[in-house]
C-alpha positions in Angstrom: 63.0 56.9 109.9 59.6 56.0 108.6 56.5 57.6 110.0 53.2 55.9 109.6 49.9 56.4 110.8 49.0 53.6 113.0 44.9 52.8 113.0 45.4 51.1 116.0 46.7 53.5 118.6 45.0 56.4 115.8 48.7 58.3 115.9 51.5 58.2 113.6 54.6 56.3 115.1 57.8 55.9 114.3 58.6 52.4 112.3 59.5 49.7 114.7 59.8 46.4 112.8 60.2 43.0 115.3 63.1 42.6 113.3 65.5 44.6 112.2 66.1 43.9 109.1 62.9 42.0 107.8 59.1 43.6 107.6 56.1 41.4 107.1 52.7 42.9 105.7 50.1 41.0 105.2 47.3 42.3 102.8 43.5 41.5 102.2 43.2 40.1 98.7 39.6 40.3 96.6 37.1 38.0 96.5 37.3 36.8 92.8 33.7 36.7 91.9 34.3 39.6 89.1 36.8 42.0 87.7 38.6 43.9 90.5 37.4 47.5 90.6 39.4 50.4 90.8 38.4 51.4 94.2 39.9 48.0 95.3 42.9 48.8 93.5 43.7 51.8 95.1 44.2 50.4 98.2 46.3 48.0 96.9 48.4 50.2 95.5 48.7 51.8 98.8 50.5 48.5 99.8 52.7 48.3 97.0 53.7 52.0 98.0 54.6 50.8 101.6 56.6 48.1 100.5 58.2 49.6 97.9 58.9 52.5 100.6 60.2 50.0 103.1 63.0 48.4 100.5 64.1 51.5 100.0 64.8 52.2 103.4 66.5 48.8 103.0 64.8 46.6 104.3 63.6 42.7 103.2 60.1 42.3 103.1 57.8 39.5 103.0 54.5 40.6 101.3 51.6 38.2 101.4 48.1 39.1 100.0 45.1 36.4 99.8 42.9 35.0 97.0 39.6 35.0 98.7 38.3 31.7 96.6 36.1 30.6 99.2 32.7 32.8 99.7 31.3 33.6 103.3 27.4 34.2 103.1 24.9 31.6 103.2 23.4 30.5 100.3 19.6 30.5 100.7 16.2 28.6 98.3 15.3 32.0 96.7 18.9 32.6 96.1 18.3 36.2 97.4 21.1 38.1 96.4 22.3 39.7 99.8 22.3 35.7 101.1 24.3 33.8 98.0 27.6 33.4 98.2 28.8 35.9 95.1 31.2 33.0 94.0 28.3 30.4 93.8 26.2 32.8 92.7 28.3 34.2 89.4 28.7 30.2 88.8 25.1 29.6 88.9 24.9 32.4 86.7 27.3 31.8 84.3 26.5 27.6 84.2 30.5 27.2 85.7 32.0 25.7 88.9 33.0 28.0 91.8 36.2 27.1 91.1 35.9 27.4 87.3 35.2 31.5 88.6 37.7 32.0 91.1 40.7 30.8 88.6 38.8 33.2 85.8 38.9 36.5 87.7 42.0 35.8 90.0 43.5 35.6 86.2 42.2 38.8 85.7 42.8 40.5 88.8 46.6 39.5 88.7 47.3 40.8 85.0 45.5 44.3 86.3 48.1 44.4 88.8 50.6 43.9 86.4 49.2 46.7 84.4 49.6 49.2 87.4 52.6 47.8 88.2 52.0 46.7 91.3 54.8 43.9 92.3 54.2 40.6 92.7 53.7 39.4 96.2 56.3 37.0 97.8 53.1 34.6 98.6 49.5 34.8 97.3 47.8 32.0 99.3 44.3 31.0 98.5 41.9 30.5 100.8 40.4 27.2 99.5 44.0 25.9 100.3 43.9 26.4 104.0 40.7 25.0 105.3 43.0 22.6 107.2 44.8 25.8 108.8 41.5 27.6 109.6 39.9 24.4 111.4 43.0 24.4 113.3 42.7 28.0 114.9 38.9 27.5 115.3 39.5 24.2 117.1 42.0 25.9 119.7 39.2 28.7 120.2 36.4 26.2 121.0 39.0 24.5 123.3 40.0 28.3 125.5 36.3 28.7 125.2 36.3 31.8 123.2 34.2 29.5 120.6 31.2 27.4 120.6 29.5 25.4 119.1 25.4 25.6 117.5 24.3 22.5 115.5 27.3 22.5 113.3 28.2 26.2 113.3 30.9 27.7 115.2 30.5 31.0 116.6 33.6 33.4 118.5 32.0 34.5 121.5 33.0 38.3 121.4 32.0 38.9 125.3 34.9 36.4 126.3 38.0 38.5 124.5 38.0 41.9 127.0 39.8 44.1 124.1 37.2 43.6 121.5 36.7 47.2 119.6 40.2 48.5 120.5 40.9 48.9 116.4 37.5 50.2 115.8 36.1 51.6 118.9 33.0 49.4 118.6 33.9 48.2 121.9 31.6 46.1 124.6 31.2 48.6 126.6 28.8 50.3 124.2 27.4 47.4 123.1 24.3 49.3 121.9 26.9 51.3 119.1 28.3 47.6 118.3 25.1 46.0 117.3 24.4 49.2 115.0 27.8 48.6 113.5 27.3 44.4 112.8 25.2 44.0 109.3 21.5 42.5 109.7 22.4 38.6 110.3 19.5 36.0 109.4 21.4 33.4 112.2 19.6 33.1 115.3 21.5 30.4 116.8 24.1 32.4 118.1 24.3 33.8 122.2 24.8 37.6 120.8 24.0 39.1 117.8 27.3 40.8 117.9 29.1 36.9 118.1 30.5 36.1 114.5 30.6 32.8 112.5 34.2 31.2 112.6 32.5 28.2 110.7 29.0 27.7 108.9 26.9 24.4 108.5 26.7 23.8 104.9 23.4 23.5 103.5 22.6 20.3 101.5 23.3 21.2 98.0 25.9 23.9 98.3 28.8 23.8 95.9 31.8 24.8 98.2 31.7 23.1 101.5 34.2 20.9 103.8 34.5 17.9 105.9 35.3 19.3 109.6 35.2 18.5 113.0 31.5 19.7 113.5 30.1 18.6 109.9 30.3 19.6 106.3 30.4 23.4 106.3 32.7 26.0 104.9 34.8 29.0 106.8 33.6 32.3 107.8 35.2 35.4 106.0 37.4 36.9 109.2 39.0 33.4 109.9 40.3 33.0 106.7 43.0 35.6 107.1 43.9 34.9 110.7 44.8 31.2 109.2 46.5 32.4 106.0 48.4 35.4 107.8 49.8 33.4 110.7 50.9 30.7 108.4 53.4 32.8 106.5 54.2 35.3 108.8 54.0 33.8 112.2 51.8 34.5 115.0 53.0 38.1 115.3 53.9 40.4 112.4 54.5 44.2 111.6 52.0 45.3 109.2 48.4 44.8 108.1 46.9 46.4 105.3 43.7 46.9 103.6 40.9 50.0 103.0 39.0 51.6 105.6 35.7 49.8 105.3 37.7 46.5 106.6 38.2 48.2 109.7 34.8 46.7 111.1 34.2 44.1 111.1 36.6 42.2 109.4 40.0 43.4 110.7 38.4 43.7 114.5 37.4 40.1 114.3 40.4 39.0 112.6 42.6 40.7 115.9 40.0 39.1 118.8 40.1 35.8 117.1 43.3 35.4 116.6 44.7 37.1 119.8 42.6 34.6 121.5 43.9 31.8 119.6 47.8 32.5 120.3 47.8 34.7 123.3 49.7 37.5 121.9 49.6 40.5 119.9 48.6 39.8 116.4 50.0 42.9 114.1 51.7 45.6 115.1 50.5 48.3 112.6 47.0 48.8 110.9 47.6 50.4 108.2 44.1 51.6 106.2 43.8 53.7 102.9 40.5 56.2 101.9 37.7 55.2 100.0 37.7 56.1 96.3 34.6 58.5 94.9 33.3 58.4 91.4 32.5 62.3 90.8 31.9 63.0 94.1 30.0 59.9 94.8 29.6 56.4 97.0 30.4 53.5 93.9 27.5 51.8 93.1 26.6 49.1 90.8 23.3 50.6 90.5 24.8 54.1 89.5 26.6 52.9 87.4 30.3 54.4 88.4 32.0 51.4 89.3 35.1 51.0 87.0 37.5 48.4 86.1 41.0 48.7 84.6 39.6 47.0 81.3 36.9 49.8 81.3 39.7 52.4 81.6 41.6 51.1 79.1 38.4 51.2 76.4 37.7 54.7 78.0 38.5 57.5 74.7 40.4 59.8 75.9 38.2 63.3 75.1 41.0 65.7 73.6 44.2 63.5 72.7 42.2 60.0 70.8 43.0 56.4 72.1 42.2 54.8 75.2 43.9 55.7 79.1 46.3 53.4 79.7 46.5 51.7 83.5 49.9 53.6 84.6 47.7 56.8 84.2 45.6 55.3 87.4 48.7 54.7 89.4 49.9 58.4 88.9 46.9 59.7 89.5 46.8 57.5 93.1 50.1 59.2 93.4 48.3 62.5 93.8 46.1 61.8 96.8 47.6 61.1 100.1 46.2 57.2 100.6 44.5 58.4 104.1 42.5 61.0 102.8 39.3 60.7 100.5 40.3 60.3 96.6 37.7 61.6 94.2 38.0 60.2 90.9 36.3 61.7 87.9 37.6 61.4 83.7 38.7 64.3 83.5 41.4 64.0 86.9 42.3 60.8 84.9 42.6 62.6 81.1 45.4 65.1 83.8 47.1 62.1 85.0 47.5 61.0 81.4 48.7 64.1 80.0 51.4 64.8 82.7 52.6 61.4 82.7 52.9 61.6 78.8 54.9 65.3 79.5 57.1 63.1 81.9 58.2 60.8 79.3 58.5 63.6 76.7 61.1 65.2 78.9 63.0 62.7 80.5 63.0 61.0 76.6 65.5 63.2 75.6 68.2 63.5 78.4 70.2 61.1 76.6 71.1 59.3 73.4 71.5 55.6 73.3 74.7 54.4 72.1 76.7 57.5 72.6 80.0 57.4 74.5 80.7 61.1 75.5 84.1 62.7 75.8 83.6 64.6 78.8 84.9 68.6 79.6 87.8 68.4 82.3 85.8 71.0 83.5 82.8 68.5 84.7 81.7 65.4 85.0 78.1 64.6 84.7 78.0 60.6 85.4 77.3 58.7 88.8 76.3 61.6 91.3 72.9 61.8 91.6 71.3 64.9 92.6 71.9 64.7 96.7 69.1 67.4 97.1 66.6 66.2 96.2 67.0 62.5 97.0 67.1 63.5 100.1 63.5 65.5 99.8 62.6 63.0 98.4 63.6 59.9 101.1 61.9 62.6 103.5 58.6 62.4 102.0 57.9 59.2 101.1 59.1 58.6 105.0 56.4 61.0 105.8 53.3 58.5 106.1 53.8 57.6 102.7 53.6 61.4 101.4 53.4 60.5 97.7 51.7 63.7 96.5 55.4 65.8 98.1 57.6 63.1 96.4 55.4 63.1 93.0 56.4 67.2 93.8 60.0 66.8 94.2 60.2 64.3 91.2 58.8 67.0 88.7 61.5 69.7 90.8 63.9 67.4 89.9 62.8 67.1 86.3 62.5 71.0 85.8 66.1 71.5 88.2 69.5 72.9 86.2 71.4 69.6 87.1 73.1 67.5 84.4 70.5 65.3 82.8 72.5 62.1 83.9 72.6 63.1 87.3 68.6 63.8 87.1 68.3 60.4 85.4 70.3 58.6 88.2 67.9 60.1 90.9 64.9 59.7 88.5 65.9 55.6 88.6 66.0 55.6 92.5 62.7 57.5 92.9 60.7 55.7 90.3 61.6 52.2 92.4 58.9 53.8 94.8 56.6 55.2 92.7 56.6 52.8 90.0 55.8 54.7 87.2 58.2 52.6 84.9 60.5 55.8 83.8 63.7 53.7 83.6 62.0 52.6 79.7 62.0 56.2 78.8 66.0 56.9 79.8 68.5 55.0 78.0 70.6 53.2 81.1 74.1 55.2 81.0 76.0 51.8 81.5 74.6 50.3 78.3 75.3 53.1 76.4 79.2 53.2 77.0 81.3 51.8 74.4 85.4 50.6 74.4 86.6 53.4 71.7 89.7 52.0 70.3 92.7 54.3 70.8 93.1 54.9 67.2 89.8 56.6 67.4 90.4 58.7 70.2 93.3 60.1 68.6 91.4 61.0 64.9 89.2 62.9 67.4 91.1 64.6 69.0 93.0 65.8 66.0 89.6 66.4 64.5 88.9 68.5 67.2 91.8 70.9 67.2 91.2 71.4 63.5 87.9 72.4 64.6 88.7 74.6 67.1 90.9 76.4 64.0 88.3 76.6 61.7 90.0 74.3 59.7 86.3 72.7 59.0 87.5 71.3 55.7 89.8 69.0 57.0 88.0 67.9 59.9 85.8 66.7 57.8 87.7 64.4 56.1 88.9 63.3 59.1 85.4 62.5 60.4 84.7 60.7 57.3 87.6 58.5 57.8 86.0 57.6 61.2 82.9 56.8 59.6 85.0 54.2 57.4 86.7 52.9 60.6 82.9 51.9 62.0 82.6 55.0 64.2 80.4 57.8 63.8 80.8 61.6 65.1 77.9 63.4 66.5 78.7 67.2 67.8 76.4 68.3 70.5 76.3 71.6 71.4 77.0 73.9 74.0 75.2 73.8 77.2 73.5 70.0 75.8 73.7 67.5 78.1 75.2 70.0 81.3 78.6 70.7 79.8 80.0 74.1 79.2 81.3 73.6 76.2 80.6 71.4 72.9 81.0 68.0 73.1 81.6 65.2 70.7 79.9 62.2 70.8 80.7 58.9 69.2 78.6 55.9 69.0 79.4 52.5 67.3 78.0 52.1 63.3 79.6 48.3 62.7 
């Protein structure tokens, strides 16, 4: 059974889905205002590990993960960076539309995700497409009197929902903690300084704004997932994802406002990943050490020439546990590099494309699996996503004694989860076998008793007449490919 550490009741609990059969996760997308950096991807990755964990365990899931099209801060006359909307203000910048932006870098961000091979996600709403869905919630609010309204902004009234803080701990009881924890806010319309905007009054010139019940304005960050969320995956669902620093605000306010919109529990399990370091150090635009996948990719790699490629990224995520802190310096990534390039070296040469092998009596080396270690390895991955033990037991596996088809049949199972695209490097046994007529069959094995005399003359000409028959002999030695004894391979010329 999976295990995962649940933020909200800050223990790890056994995997409960409503149903059955089907798990829905629901992850917070970028803001496409510029390339996606690589701290961003990590946690993103963390949610392709879960759900690639969770259809393994065999289950269907329903991943949805948002476009965040629509920017939440005001825009101001100076245009003072911490105020503009980063959407408006990269369009300004650039002399393009918001919109023109947000289809440039959601481009971008997708095609880095395909690099890291994270999968696509069943549904990738955008939030510019569901203003109607987030007026809806906010109306029902105002209605319960959760919300209200001040000249054309619609606060969420955090004193009327009694379990505010219970993801976070900011809770109203220790109201003087919670104002600490809510960022420096210019509005001073609103009853509390810990109330949050549900919906802003648009200002008279602003590029992205909406018609609404209470004027032209434009949604506030936290509603936009509640509305997107419970529109795919109803009003309760299993799993939320995202990194740590959404805890507070965003994924508190997304739980009070939508709890007090539906009257029920919203997700089930909050599931957060660490924050990535950049050599020991907070990422900062104004440090410098904030890196993109394209900036990876033009990175020279010190001792070997050429550039990283993405997959290194992903294996070197795979070494971290996504909970814990992940430092990320050149030369980890230069290690990832190398022992993902030793990977494929290995697993390159377990088998030979095209050959049909004439197997000992003695064995048989196609179909099993390696039981052992698929096991380990279904263990760890249960284990609150342990990806650093499975990345272990996939190099034990590697290094085991087992017959390299076997290895390569547990190799294809394990690499569904960590997505390292192996199955390229490993010819697929079922594609390699060939019909060999029965005339064949029998030149070999009359070839093979001649050999087995030393009569090496003659099974050469034998073998040459093979050769004219479209067939070609290859003789691998003992101990190759887990048998005992030599083997003879044939594979198809014409």
């Amino acid at each position: 059974m999976l295990k995962i550490y649940n933020t909200l009741s800050r223990k790890i609990e056994d995997f409960k889905p409503i149903d059955p059969l089907k798990v829905g996760i629901y992850t917070c997308g970028p803001t496409v205002y510029r390339e996606v950096h690589i701290g961003n991807l990590r946690t993103y990755l963390t949610a392709d590990f879960l759900r690639r964990i969770l259809e393994y365990n065999d289950y269907r899931v329903t991943h949805v993960k948002n476009i965040t099209d629509v920017g939440h801060m005001r825009n101001t006359a100076d245009h003072h960076h911490a105020q503009i909307d980063p959407i408006i203000e990269e369009a300004m910048k650039l002399g393009k539309t918001p919109q023109q932006i947000a289809k440039h870098f959601t481009k971008i961000y997708l095609e880095d995700e395909k690099k890291i091979n994270i999968l696509p996600v069943a549904i990738c709403p955008k939030a510019s497409e569901h203003i109607k869905e987030m007026i809806a919630i906010i109306s029902i609010l105002l209605k319960k009197g959760f919300a209200y309204e001040a000249d054309g902004t619609v606060y969420f009234d955090v004193k009327k929902f009694k379990n505010y803080g219970k993801l976070s701990g900011n809770t109203l009881n220790k109201m003087d903690n919670l104002l600490k924890a809510v960022r420096v806010s210019l509005e001073t319309d609103k009853k509390d300084s810990a109330d949050f905007a549900l919906w802003k009054k648009a200002e008279n010139d602003r590029l992205m704004k909406w018609e609404s019940p209470w004027g032209m304005g434009f949604p506030g960050w936290h509603i936009e997932c509640s509305a997107m969320s419970i529109k795919y995956l109803g009003d309760r669902f299993d799993i939320h994802t995202g990194g740590e620093d959404l805890i507070f605000p965003h994924h508190e306010d997304e739980i009070a406002q939508s709890e007090a919109a539906t009257g029920q529990k919203f997700v089930n399990y909050w599931i957060h990943g660490g924050y990535l370091l950049v050599d020991g150090e907070k990422m900062s635009r104004s440090k410098g050490n904030v890196y993109t996948i394209s900036e990876i990719e033009k990175k020279a790699l010190p001792r070997h020439g050429g550039g990283f490629e993405p997959l290194s990224f992903r294996y070197l995520c795979l070494t971290v546990h996504y909970k814990a802190k992940m430092n990320f310096t050149w030369e980890a990534l230069e290690a990832a590099q190398t022992a993902l390039n030793n990977l494929r070296r290995i697993i390159s040469d377990w088998d030979e494309p095209k050959i049909a092998r004439l197997q000992s009596p003695k064995r048989s080396d196609g179909g099993q699996g390696c039981a052992e270690y698929e096991e380990r390895f279904l263990d760890a991955i249960n284990d609150d996503l342990n990806m650093p033990k499975a990345l272990a037991i996939v190099w034990e596996l590697v290094k085991s004694d087992y017959p390299t088809s076997a290895k390569a049949e547990s190799l294809y199972k394990f690499d569904k989860v960590i997505g390292l695209n192996l199955k390229s490097q490993i010819p697929n046994p079922k594609s390699q076998e060939i019909k060999i007529p029965e005339n064949i069959l029998e030149l070999i094995r009359e070839r093979e008793e001649l050999r087995k005399n030393k009569r090496f003359h003659l099974s050469d000409q034998i073998r040459n007449k093979i050769k004219k028959l479209g067939y070609d002999i290859q003789d691998l030695p003992a101990g190759r490919q887990g048998n005992d004894d030599g083997t003879t391979g044939v594979k198809k010329i014409f």
